[in-house]
Biopython code that builds the backbone (N, CA, C, O; Angstrom):
import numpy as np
from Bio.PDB.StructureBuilder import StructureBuilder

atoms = [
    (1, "UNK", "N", (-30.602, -19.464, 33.206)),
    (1, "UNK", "CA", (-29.216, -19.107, 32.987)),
    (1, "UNK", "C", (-28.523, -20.250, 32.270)),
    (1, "UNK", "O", (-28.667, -21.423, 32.615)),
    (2, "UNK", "N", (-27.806, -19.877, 31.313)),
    (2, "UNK", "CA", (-27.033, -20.725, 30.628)),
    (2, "UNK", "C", (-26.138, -21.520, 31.265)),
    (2, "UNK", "O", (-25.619, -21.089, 32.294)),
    (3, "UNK", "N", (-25.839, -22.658, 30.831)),
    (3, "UNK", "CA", (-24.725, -23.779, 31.496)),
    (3, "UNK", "C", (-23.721, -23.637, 30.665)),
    (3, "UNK", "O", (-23.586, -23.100, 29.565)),
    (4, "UNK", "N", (-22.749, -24.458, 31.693)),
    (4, "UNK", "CA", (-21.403, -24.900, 30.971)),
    (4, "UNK", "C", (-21.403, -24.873, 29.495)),
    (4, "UNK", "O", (-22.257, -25.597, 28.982)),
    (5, "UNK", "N", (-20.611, -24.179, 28.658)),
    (5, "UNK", "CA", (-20.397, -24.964, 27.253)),
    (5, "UNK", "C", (-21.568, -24.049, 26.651)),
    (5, "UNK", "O", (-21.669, -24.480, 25.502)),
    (6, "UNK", "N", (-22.250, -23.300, 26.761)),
    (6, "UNK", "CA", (-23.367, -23.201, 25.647)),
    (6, "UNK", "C", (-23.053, -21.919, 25.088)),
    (6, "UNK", "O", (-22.498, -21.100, 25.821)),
    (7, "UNK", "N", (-23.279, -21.671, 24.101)),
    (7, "UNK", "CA", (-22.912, -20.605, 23.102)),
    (7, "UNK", "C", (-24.144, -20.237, 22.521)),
    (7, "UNK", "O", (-24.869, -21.168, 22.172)),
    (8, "UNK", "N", (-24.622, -18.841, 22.302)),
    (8, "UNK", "CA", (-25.430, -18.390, 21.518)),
    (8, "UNK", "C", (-26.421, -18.732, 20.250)),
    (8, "UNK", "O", (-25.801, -19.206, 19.298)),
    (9, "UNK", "N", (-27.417, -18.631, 20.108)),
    (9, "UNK", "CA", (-27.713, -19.374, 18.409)),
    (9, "UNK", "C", (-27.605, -18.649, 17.741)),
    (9, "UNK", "O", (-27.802, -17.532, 18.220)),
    (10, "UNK", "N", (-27.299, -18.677, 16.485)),
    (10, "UNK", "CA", (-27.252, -17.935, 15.184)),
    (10, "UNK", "C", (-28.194, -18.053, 14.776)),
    (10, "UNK", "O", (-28.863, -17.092, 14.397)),
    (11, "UNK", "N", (-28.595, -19.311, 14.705)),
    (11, "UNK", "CA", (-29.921, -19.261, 13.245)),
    (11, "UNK", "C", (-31.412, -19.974, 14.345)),
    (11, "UNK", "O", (-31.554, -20.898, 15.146)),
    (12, "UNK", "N", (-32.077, -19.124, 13.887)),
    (12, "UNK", "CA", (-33.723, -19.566, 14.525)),
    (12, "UNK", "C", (-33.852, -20.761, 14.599)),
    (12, "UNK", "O", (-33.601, -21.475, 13.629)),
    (13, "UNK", "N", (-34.367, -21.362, 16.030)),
    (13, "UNK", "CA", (-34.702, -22.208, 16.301)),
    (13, "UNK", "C", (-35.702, -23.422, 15.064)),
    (13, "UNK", "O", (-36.851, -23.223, 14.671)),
    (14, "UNK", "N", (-35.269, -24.000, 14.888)),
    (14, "UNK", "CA", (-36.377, -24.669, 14.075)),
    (14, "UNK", "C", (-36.055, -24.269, 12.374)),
    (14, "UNK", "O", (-36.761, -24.621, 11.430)),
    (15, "UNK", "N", (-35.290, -23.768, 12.326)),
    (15, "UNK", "CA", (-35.068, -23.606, 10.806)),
    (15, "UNK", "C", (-34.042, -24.572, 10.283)),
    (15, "UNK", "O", (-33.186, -25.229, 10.876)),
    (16, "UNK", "N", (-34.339, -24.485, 9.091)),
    (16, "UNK", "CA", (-33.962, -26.094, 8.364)),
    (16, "UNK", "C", (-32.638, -25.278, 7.379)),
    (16, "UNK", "O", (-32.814, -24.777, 6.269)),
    (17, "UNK", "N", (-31.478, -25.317, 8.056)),
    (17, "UNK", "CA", (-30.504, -24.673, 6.989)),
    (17, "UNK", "C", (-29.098, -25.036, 6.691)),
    (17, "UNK", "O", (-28.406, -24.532, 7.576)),
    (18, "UNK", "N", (-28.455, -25.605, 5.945)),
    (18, "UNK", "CA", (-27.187, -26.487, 5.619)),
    (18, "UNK", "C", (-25.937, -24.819, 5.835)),
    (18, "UNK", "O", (-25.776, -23.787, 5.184)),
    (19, "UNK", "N", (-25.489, -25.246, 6.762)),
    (19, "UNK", "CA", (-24.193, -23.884, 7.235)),
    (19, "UNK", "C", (-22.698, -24.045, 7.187)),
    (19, "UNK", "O", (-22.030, -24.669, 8.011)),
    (20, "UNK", "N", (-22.154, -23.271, 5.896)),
    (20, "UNK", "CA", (-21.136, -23.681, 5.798)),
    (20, "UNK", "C", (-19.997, -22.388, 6.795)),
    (20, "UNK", "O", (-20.188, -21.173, 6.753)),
    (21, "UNK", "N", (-19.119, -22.920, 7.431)),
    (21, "UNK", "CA", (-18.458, -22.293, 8.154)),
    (21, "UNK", "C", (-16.491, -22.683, 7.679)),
    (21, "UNK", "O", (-15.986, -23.761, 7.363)),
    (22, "UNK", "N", (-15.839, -21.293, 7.822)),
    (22, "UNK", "CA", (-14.385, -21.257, 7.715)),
    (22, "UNK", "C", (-13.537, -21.225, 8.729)),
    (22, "UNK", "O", (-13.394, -20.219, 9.424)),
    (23, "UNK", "N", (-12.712, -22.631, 8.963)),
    (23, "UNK", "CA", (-12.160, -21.988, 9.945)),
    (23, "UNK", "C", (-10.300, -21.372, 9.414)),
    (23, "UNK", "O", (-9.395, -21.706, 8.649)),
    (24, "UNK", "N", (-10.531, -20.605, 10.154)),
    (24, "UNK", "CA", (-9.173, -19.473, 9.501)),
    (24, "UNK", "C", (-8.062, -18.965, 10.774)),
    (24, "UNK", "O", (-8.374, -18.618, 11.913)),
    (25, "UNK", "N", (-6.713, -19.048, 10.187)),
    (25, "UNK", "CA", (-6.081, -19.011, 11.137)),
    (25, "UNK", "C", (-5.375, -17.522, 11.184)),
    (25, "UNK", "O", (-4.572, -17.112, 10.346)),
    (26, "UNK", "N", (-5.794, -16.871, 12.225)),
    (26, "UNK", "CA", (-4.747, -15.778, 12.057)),
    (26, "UNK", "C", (-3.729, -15.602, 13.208)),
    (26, "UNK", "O", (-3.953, -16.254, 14.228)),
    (27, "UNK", "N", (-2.627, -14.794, 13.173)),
    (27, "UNK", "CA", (-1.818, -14.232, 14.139)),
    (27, "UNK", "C", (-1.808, -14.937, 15.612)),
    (27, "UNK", "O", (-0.970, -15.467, 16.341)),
    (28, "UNK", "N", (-3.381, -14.612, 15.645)),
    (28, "UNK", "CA", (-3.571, -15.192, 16.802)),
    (28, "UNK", "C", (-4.392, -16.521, 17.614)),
    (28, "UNK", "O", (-4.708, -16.879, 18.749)),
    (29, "UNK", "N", (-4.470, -16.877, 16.457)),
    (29, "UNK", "CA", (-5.094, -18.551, 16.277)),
    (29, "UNK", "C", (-6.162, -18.755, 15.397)),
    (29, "UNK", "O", (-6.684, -17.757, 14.902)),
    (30, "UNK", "N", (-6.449, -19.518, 15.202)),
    (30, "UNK", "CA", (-7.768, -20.360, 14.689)),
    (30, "UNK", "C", (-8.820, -20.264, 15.146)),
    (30, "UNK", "O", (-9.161, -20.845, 16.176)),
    (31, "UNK", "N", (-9.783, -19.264, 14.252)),
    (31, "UNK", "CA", (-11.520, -18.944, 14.562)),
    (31, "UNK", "C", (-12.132, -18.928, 13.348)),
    (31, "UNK", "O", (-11.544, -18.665, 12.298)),
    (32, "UNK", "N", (-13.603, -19.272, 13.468)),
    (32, "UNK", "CA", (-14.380, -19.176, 12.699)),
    (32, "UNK", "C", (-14.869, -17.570, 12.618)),
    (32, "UNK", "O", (-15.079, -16.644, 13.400)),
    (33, "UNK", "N", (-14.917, -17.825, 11.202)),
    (33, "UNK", "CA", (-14.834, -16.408, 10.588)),
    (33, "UNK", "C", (-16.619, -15.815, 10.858)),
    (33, "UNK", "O", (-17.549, -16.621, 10.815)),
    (34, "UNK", "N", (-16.769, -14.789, 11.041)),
    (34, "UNK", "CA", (-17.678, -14.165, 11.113)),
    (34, "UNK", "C", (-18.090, -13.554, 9.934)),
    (34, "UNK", "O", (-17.590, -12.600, 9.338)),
    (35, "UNK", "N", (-19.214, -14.331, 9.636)),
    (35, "UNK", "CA", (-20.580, -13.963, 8.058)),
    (35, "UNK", "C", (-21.898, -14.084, 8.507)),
    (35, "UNK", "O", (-22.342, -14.520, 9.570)),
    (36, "UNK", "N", (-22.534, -13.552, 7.360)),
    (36, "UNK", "CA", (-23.547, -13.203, 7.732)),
    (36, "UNK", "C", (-24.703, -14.348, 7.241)),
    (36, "UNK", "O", (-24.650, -14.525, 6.024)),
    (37, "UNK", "N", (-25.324, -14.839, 7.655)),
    (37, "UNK", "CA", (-26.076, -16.364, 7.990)),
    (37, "UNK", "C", (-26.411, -16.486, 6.506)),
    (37, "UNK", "O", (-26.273, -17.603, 6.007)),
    (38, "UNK", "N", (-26.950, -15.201, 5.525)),
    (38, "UNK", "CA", (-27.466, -15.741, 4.271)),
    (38, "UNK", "C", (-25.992, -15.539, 3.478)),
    (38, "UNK", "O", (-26.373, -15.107, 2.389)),
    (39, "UNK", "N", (-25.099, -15.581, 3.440)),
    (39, "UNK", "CA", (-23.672, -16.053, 3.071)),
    (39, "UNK", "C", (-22.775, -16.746, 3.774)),
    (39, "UNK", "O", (-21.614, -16.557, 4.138)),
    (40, "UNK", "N", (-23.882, -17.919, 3.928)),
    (40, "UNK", "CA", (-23.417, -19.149, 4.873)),
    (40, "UNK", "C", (-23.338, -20.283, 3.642)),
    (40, "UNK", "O", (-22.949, -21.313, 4.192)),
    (41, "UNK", "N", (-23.534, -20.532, 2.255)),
    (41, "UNK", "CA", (-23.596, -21.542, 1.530)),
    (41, "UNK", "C", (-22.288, -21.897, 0.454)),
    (41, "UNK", "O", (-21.374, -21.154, 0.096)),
    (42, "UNK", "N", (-22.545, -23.210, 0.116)),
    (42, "UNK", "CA", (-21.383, -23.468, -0.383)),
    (42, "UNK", "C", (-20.714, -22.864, -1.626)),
    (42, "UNK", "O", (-19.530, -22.971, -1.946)),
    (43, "UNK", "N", (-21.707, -22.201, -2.275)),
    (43, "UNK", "CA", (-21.268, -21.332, -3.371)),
    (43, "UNK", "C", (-20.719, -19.849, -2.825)),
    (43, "UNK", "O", (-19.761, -19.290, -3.360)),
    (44, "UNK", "N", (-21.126, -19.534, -2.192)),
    (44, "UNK", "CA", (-20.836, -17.993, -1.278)),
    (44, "UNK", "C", (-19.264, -18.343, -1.008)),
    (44, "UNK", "O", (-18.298, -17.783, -1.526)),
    (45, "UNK", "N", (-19.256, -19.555, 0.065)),
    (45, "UNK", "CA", (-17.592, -19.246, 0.608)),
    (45, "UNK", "C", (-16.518, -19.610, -0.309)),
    (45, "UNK", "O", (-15.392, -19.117, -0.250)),
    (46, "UNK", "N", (-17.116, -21.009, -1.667)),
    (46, "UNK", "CA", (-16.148, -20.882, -2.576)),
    (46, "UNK", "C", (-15.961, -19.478, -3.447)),
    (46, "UNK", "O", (-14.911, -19.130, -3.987)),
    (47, "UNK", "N", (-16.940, -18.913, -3.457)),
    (47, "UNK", "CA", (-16.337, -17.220, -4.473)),
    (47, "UNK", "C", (-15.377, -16.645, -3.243)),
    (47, "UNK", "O", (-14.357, -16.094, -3.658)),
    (48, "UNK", "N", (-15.490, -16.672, -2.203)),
    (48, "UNK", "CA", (-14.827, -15.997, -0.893)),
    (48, "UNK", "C", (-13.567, -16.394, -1.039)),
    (48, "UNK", "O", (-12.704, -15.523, -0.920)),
    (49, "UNK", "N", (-13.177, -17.695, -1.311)),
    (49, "UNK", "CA", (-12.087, -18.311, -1.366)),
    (49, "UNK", "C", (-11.666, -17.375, -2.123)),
    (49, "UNK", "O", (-10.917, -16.466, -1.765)),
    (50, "UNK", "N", (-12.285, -17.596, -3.614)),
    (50, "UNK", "CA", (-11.436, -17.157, -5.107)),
    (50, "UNK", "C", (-11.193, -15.755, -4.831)),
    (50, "UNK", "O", (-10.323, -15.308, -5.579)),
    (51, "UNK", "N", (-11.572, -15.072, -4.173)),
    (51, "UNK", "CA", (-11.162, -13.799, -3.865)),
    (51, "UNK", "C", (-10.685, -12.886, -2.810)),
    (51, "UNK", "O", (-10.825, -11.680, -2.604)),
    (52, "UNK", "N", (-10.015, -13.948, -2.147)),
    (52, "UNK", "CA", (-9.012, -14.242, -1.017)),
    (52, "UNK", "C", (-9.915, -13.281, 0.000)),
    (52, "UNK", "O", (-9.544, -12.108, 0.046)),
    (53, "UNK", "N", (-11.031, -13.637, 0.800)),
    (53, "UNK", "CA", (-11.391, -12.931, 1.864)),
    (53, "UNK", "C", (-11.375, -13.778, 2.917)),
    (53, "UNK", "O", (-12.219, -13.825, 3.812)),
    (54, "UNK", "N", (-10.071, -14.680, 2.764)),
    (54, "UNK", "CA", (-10.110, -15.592, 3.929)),
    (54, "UNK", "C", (-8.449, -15.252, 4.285)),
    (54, "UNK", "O", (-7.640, -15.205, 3.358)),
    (55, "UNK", "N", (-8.084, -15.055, 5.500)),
    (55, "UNK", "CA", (-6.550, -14.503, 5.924)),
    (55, "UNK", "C", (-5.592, -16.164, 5.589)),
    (55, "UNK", "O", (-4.599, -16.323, 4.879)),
    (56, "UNK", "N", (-6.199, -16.972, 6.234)),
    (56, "UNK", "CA", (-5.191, -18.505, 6.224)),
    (56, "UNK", "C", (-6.026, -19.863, 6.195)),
    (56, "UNK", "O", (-5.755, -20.778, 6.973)),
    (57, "UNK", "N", (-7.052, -19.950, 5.261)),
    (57, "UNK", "CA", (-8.036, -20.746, 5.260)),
    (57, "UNK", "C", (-7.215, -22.175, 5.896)),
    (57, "UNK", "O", (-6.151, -22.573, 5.422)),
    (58, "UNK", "N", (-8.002, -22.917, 7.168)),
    (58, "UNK", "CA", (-7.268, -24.112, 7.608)),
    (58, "UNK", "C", (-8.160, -25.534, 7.315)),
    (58, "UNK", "O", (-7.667, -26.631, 7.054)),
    (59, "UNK", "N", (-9.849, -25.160, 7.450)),
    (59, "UNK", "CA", (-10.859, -26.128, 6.883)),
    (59, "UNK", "C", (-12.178, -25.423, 7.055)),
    (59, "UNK", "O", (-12.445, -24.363, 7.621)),
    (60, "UNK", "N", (-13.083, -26.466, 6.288)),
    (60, "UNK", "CA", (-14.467, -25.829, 6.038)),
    (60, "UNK", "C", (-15.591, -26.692, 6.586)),
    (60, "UNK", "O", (-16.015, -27.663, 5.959)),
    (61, "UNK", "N", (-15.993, -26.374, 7.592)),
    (61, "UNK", "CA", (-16.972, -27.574, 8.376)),
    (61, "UNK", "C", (-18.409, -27.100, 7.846)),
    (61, "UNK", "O", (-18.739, -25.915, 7.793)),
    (62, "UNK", "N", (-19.303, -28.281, 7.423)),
    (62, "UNK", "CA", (-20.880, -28.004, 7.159)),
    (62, "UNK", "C", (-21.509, -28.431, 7.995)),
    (62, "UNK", "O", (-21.500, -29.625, 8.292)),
    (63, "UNK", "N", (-22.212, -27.540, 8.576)),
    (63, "UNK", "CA", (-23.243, -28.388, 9.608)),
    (63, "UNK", "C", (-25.189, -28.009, 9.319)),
    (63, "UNK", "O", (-25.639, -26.939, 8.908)),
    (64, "UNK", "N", (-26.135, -29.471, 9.755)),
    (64, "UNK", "CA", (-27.096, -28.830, 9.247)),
    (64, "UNK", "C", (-28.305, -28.507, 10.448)),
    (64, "UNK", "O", (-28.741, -29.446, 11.113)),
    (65, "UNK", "N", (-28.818, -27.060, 10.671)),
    (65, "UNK", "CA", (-29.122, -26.867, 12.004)),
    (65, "UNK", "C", (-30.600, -27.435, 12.344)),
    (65, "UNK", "O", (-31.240, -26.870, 13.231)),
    (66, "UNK", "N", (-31.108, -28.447, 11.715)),
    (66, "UNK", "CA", (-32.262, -28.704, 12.073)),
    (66, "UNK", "C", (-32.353, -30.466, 12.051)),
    (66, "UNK", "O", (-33.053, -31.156, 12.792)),
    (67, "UNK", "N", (-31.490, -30.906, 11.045)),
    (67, "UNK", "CA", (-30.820, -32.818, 11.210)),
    (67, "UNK", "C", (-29.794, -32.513, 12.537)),
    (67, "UNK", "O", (-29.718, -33.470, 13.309)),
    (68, "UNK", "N", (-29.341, -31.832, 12.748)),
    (68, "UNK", "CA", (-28.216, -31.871, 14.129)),
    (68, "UNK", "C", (-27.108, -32.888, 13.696)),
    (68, "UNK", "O", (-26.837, -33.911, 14.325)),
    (69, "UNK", "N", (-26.242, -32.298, 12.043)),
    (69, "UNK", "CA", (-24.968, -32.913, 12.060)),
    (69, "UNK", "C", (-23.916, -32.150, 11.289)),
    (69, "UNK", "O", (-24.262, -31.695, 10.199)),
    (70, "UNK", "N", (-23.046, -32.007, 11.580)),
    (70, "UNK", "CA", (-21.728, -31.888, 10.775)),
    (70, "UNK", "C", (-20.756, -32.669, 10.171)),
    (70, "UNK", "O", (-20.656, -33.882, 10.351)),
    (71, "UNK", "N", (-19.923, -31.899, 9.345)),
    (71, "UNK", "CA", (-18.511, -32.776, 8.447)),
    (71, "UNK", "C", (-17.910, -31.828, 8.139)),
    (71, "UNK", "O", (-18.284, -30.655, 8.103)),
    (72, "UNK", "N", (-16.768, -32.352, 7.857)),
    (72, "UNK", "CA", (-15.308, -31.513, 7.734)),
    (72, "UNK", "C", (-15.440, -31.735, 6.493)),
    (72, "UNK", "O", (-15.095, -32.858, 6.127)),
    (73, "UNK", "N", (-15.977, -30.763, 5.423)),
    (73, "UNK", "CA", (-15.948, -30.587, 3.888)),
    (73, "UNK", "C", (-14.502, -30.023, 3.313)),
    (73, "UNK", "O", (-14.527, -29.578, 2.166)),
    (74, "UNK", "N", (-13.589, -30.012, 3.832)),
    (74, "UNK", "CA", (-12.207, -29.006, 3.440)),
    (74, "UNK", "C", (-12.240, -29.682, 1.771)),
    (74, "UNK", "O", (-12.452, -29.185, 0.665)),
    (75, "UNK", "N", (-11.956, -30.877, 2.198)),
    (75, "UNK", "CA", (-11.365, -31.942, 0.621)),
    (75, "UNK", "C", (-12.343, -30.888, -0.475)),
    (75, "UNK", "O", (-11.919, -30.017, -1.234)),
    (76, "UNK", "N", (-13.835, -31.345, -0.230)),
    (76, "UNK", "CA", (-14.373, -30.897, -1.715)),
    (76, "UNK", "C", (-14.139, -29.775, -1.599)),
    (76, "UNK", "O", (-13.032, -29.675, -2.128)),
    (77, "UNK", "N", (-14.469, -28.668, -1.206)),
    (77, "UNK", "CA", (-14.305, -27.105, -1.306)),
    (77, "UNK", "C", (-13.100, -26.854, -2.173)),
    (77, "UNK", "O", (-13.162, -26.050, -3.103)),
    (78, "UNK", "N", (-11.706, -27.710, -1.809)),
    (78, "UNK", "CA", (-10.204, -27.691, -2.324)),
    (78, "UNK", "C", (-10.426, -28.372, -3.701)),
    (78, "UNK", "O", (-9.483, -28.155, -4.462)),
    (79, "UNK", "N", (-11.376, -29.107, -4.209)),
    (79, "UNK", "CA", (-11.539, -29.806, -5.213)),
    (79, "UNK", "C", (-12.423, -28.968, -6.389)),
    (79, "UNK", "O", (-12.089, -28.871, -7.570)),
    (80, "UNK", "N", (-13.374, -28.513, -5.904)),
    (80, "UNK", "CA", (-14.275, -27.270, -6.394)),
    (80, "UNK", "C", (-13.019, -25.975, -6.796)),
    (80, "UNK", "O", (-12.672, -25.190, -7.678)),
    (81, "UNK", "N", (-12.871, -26.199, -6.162)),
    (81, "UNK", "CA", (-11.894, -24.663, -6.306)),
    (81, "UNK", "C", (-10.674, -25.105, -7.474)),
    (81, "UNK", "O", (-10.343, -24.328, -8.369)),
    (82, "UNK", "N", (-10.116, -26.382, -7.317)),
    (82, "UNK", "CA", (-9.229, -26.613, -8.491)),
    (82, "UNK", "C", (-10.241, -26.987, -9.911)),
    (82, "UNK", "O", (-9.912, -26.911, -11.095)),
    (83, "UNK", "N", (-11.405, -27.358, -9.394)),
    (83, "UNK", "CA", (-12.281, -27.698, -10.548)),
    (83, "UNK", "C", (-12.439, -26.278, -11.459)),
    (83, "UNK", "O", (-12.285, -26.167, -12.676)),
    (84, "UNK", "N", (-12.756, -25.340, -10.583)),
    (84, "UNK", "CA", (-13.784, -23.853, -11.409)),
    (84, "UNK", "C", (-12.220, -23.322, -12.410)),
    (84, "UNK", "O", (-12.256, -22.876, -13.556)),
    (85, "UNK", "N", (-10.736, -23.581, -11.417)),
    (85, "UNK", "CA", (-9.685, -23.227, -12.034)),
    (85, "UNK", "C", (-8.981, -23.789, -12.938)),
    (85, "UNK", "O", (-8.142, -23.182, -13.603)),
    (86, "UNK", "N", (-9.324, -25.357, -13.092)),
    (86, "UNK", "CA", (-9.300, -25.900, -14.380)),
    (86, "UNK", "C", (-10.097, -25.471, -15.576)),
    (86, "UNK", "O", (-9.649, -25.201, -16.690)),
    (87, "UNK", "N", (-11.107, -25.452, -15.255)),
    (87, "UNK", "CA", (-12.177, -25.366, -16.177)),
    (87, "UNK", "C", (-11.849, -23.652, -16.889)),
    (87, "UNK", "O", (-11.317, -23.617, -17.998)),
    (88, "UNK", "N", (-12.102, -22.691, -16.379)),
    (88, "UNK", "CA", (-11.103, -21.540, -16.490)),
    (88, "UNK", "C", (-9.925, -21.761, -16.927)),
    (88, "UNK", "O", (-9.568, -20.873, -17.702)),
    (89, "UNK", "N", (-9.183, -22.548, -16.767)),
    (89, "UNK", "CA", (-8.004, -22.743, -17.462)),
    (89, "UNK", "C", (-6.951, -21.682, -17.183)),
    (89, "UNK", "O", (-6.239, -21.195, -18.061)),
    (90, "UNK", "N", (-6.901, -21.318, -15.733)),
    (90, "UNK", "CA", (-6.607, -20.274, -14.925)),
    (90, "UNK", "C", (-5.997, -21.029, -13.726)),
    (90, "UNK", "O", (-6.759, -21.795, -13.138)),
    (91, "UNK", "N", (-4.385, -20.891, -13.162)),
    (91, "UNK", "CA", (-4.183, -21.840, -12.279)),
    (91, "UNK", "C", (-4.668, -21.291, -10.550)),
    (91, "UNK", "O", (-4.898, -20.109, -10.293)),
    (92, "UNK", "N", (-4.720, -22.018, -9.882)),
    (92, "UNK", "CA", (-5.135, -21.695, -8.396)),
    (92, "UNK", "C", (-4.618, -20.185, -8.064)),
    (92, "UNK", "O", (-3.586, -19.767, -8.590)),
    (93, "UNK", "N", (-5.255, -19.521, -7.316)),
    (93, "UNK", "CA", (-4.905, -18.490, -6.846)),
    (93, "UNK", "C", (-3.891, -18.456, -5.723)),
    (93, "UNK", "O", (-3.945, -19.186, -4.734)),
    (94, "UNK", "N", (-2.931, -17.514, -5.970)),
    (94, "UNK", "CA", (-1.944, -17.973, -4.917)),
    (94, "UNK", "C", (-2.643, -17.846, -3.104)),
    (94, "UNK", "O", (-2.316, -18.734, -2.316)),
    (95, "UNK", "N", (-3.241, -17.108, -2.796)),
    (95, "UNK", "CA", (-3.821, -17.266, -1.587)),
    (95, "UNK", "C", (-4.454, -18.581, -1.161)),
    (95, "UNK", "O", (-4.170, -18.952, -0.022)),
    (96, "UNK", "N", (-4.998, -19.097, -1.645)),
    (96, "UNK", "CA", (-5.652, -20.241, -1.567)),
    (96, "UNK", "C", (-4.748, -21.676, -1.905)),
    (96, "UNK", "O", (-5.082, -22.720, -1.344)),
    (97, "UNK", "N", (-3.672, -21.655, -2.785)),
    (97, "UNK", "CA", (-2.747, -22.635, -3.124)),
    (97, "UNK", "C", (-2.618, -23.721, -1.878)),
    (97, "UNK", "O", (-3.241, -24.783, -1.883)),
    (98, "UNK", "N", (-1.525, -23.224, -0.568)),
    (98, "UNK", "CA", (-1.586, -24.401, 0.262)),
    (98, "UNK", "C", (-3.068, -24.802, 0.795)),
    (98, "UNK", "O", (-2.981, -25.853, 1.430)),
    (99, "UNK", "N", (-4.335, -24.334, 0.748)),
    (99, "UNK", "CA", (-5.389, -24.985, 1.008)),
    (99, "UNK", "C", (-5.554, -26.106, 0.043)),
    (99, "UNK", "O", (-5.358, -27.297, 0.281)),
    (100, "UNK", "N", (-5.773, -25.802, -0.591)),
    (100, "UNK", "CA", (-5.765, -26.804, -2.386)),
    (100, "UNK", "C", (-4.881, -27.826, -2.398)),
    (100, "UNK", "O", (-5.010, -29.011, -2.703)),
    (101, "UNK", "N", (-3.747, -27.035, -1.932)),
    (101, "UNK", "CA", (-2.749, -28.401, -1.406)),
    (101, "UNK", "C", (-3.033, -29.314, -0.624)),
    (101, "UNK", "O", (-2.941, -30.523, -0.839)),
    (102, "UNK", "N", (-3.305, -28.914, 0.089)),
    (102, "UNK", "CA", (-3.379, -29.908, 1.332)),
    (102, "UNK", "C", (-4.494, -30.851, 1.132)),
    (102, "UNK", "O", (-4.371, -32.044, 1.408)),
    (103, "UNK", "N", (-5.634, -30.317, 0.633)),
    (103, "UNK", "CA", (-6.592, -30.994, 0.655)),
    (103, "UNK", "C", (-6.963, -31.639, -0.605)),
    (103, "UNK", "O", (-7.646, -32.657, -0.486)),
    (104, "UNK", "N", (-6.680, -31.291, -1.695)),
    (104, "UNK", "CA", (-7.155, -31.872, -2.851)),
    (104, "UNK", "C", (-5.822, -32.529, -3.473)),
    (104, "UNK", "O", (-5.910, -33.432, -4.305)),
    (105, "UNK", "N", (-4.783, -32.112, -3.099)),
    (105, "UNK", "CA", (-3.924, -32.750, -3.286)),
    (105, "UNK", "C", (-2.933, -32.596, -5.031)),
    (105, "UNK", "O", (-2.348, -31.515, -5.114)),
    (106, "UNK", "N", (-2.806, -33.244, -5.894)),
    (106, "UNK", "CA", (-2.510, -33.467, -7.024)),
    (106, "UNK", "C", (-3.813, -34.129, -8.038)),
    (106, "UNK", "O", (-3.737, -34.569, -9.185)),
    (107, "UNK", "N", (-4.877, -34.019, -7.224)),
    (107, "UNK", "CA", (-6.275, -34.017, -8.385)),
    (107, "UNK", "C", (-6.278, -33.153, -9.445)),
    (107, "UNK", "O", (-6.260, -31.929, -9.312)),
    (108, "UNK", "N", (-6.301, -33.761, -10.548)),
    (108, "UNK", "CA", (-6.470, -32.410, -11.584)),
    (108, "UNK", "C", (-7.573, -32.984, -12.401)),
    (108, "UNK", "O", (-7.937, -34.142, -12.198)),
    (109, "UNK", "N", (-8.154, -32.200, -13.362)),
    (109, "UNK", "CA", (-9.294, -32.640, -13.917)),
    (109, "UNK", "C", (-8.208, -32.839, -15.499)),
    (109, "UNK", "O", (-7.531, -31.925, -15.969)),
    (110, "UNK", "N", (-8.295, -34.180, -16.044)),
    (110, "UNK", "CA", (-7.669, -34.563, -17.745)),
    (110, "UNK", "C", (-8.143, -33.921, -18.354)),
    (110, "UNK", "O", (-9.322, -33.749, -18.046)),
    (111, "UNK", "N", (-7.852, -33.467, -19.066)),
    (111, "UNK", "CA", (-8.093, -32.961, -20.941)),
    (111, "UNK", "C", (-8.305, -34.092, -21.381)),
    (111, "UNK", "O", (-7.533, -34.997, -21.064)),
    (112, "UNK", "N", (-9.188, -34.293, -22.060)),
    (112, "UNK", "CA", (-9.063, -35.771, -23.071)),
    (112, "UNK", "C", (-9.248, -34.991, -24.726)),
    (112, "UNK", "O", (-10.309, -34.418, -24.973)),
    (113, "UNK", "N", (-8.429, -35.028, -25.498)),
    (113, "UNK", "CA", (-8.692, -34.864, -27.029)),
    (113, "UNK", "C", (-10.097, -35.494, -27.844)),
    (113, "UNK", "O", (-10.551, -36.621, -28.044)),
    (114, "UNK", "N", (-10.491, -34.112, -28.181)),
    (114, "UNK", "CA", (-12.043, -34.559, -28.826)),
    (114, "UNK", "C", (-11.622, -34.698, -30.010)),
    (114, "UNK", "O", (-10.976, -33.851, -30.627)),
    (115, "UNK", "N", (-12.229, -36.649, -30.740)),
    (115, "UNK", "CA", (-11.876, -36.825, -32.251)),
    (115, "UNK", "C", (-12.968, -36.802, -32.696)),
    (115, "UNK", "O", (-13.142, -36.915, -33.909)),
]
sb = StructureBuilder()
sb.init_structure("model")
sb.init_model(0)
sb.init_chain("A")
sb.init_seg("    ")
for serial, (resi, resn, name, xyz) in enumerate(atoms, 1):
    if name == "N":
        sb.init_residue(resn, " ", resi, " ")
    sb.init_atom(name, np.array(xyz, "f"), 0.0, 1.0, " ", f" {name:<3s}", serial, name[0])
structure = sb.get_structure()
């Protein structure tokens, strides 16, 4: 029987897999969003972003299930996301804006004039 504190596994014992997780705030607080393990990567939840399937994105934790560690990735995800929208030349999506804010801040990628 399970103890104090223990929660279910998601991903098979012994598998070697970098998991990116959202945490999102709604109505009624702050939970990690429920996906499906092979749209657990960092390219998956940044398109997720760009196409607002997140209600109040608050941060983006990576953890890797077979090294046994995590980090609070919010910054780059917010940096990626102003990156793909620079580069596009397309400004932030308004859903996503105060994430971007908060975390990436006033980073913008320069134009430099090609002579």
């Amino acid at each position: 029987m399970p103890g104090m504190g223990w929660s279910p596994s998601t991903i098979p014992y012994g598998a070697d897999q970098t998991v990116y997780l959202v945490v999102d705030r709604l109505s009624s607080g702050s939970v990690y969003r429920e996906t499906e393990i092979e749209r657990t990567d960092l390219d998956t939840i940044i398109s997720e972003f760009m196409a607002g399937q997140f209600n109040d994105p608050v941060r983006v934790v990576v953890f890797n299930t077979l090294e046994h560690w995590a980090d609070d990735v919010s910054k780059d995800v917010a940096q990626e996301i102003q990156v793909r929208c620079d580069i596009a030349g397309e400004p932030v999506p308004e859903h996503v804006q105060d994430f971007v804010a908060t975390y990436a801040g006033r980073m913008r990628q320069l134009g430099l004039p090609l002579v």
